[in-house]
ROZALO-264768 format. One line per 3 residues: number of its first residue (from 0); their letters; for each residue z, y, x of C-alpha. Coordinates in steps of 0.1 Angstrom, whole numbers. Example, Ala and Ser with C-alpha at 12.3 -4.5 7.8 and 13.67 -1.06 7.14 Angstrom:
<nodes>
0) as) 78,-45,123; 71,-11,137
</nodes>
This chain:
<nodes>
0) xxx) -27,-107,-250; -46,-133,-253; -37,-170,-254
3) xxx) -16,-184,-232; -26,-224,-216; 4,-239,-208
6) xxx) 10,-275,-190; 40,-291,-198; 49,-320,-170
9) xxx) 86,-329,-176; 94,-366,-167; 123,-365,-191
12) xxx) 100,-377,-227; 122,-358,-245; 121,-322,-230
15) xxx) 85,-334,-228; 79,-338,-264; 104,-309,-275
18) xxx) 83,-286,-255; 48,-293,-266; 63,-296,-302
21) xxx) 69,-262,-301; 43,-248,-286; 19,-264,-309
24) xxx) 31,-245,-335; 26,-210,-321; -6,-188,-323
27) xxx) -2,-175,-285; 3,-205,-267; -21,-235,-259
30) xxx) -7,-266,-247; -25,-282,-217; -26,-322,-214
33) xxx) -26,-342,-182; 10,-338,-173; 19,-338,-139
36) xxx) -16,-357,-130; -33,-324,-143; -13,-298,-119
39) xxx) -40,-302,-94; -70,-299,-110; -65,-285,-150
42) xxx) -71,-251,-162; -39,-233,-171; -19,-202,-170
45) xxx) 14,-216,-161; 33,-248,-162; 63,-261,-170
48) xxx) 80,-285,-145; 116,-304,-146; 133,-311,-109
51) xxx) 119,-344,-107; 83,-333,-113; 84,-301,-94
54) xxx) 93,-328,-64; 67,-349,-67; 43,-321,-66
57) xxx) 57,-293,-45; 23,-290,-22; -4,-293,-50
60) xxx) 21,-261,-71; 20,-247,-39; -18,-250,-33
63) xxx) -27,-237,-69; -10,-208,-61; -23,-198,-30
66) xxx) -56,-207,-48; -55,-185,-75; -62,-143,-75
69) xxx) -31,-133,-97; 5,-156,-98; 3,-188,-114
72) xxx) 40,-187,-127; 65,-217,-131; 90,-223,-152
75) xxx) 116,-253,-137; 136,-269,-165; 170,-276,-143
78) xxx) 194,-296,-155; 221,-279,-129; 238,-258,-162
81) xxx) 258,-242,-136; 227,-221,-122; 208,-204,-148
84) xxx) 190,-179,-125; 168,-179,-95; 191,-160,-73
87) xxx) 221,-183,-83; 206,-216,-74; 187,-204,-40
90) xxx) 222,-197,-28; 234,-230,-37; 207,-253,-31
93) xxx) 194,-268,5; 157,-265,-5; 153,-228,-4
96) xxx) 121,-229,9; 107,-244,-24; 122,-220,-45
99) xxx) 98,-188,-38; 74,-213,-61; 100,-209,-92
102) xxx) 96,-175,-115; 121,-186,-144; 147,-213,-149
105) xxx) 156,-229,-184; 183,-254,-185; 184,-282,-216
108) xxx) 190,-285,-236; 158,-269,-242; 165,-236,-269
111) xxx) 138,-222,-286; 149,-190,-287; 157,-192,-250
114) xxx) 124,-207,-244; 109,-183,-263; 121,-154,-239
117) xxx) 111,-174,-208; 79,-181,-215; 72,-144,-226
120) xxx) 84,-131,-192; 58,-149,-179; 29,-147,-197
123) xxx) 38,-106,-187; 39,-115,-149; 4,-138,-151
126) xxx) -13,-106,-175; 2,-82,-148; -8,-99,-119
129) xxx) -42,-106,-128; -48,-69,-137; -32,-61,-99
132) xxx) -57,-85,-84; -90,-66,-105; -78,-35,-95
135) xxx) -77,-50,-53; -110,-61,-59; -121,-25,-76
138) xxx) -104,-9,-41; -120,-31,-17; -154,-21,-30
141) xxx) -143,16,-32; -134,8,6; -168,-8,13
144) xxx) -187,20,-4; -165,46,17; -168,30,46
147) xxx) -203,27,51; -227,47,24; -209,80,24
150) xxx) -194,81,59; -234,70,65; -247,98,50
153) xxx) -225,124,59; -232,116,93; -267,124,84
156) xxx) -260,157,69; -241,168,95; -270,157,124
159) xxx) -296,179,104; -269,206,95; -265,204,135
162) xxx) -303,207,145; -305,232,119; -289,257,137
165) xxx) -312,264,160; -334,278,137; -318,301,114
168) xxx) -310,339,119; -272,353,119; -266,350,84
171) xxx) -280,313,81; -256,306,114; -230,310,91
174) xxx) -244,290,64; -250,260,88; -216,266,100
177) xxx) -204,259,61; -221,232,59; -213,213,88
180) xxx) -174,219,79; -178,207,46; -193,175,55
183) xxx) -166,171,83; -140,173,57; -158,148,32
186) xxx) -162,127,65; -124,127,69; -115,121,34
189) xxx) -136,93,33; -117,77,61; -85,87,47
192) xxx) -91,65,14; -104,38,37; -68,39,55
195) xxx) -50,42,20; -68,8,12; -62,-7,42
198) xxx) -26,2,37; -27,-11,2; -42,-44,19
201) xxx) -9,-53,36; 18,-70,20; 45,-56,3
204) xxx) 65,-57,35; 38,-48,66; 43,-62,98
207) xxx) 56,-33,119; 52,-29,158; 62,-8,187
210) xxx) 32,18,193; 33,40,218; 35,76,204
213) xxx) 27,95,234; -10,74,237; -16,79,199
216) xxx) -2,116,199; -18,124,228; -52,107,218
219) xxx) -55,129,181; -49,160,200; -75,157,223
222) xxx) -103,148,192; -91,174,172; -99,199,202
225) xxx) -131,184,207; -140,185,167; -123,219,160
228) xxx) -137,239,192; -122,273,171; -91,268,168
231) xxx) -58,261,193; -41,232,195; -6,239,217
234) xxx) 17,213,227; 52,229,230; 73,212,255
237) xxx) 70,174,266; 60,143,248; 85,118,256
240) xxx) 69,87,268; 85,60,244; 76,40,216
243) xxx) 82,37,177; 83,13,151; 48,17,136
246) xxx) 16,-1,129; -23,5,142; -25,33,112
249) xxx) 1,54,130; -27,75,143; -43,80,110
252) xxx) -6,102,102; -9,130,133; -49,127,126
255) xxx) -46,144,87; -13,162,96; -36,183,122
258) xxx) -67,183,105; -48,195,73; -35,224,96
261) xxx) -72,234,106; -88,231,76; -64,250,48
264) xxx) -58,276,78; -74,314,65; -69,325,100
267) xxx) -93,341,121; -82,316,149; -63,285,135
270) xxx) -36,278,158; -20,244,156; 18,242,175
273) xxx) 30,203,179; 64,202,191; 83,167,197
276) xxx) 122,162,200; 140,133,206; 171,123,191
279) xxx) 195,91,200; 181,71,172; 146,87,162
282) xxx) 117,110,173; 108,138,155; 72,151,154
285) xxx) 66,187,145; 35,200,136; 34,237,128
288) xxx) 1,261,122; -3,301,115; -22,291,77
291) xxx) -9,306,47; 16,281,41; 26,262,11
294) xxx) 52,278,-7; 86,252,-15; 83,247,-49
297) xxx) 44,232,-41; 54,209,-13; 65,178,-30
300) xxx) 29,175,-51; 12,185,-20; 27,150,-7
303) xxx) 21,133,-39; 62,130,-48; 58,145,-85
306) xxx) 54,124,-115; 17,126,-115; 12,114,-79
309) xxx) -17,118,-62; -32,129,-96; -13,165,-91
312) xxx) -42,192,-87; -19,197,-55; -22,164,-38
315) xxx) -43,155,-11; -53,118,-7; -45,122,36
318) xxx) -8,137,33; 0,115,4; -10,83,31
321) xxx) 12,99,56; 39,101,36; 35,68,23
324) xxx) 29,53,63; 60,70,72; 85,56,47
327) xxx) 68,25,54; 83,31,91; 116,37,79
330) xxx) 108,74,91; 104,104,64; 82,137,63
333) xxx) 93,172,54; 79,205,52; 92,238,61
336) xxx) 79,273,71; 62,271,110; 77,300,132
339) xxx) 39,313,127; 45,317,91; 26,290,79
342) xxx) 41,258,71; 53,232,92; 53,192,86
345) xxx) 83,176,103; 79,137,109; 109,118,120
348) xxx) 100,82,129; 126,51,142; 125,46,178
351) xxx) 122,15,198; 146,16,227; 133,-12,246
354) xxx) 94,2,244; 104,34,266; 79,25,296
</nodes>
């Protein structure tokens, strides 16, 4: 790791001189002058602040913050001895809104060895954070590039493949047809890394809605008729008109559950069941299809739930999003064996009583 900057601002000239003492003498840190006059403006990698500092400068900490790609950790020397963690002094303290700026507390007086340990933990968070903020920036240009070139020329492909058609005997039909279903599925996986992005975009904890799922169920159906003009899709039974707790990506779930039951289908006529049953608490959304099936010691890396993640041979970049939407929704995903004999995803999702129209 390389070194660390570090500004000390602690009004007590003791702490103050103590701390940069110490520093000074290590290969790994670098102390940064200024004080509490430098928060604002100085290069550094994290600071040091005592209560009476940290007071005096809770919007510019704040703004530095916000301001920088990774976290810009703090470490508050307290002199409350009694509190000697985060957690312990939120409960006890009346400012708990300043304390989401505060990554480690040290309480005097000040032990090197103690200090030591702090100051490691978070030199780890800022070389942690910052690598989580390249790797954002390498996924929003992977979501740029997805989202326009490919899908762009894909769309071409398929236009010529399309035109092409008309030209070719019976045996160049079929190739055309190939060709045209390829470039559908790259289409499709394109979009699903663009939603997995777009997932990974949101914070930690998304802001979840009501959707309505009979719209969004209903609406995925109808495209996948119109894309898929070979194969059946059957609705068994009602949709309940209701809503769940979800998010605008909700669609992008039934969208590569019944693509995923078209396109790894060997049959002669895919046939794609979707069956919905409601319980007191939940919905569950069934989506069966006549395809080979996936036999029950694949179906956890198919959803991306092994060690290896999406990186299992097995895993598909669409049903590893659904299962990650879902759990996001507090629902969870399944597979079984359809009543056709292929497989059968079963999604069971939270329902909002008070959206039922």
């Amino acid at each position: 790791m390389e070194t660390t900057r570090v500004l000390p601002a602690l009004a007590n000239a003791g702490n103050q001189r103590v701390l940069r003492k110490w520093m000074r003498g290590q290969d790994e840190y670098e102390v940064v002058s200024g004080g509490g006059d430098a928060l604002a403006t100085a290069e550094y990698d994290l600071c040091v602040l005592d209560e009476c500092t940290f007071r005096q400068n809770v919007s510019t900490v704040r703004n530095r913050r916000e301001a920088e790609s990774g976290i810009l950790p703090v470490l508050l020397v307290s002199s409350a001895s009694e509190f000697e963690s985060i957690d312990s002094w939120t409960r006890h303290t009346v400012d708990r809104d300043l304390w989401d700026l505060v990554d480690e507390i040290l309480t005097p007086p000040i032990e090197r060895v103690e200090l030591r340990r702090r100051l490691e933990n978070l030199r780890r968070l800022r070389a942690q954070s910052i690598t989580v903020a390249q790797t954002t920036e390498q996924l929003l240009l992977l979501n740029r590039i997805t989202r326009h070139d490919i899908q762009n020329e894909m769309n071409v492909i398929t236009g010529w493949a399309g035109e092409l058609e008309a030209h070719v005997d019976d045996s160049g039909q079929e190739i055309c047809t190939r060709i045209l279903d390829s470039s559908r599925n790259v289409v499709d996986l394109t979009r699903a890394v663009r939603e997995f992005v777009d997932m990974l975009e949101m914070d930690d904890d998304p802001k979840l809605d009501t959707v309505d799922l009979e719209a969004a169920l209903r609406d995925e159906i109808s495209k996948r008729r119109s894309l898929f003009e070979g194969a059946e899709f059957v609705v068994d039974g009602e949709i309940p008109s209701l809503h769940v707790r979800g998010n605008e990506l909700l669609s992008s779930v039934f969208r590569n559950l019944l693509n995923n039951a078209v396109q790894h289908n060997d049959s002669e006529t895919p046939r794609v069941t979707v069956t919905v049953s409601e319980r007191e608490r939940s919905i569950v959304v069934t989506i069966g299809d006549n395809g080979p099936g996936i036999p029950p010691d694949r179906r956890d890396a198919v959803l991306g739930r092994t060690e290896a993640g999406i990186d299992h041979p097995s895993a598909g970049v669409g049903l590893y999003l659904v299962d990650t939407l879902v759990d996001g929704y507090g629902g969870g995903v399944r597979m079984t064996e359809s009543d056709e004999g292929g497989t059968a995803v079963v999604v069971t999702l939270p329902v909002i009583r008070g959206g039922r129209r």
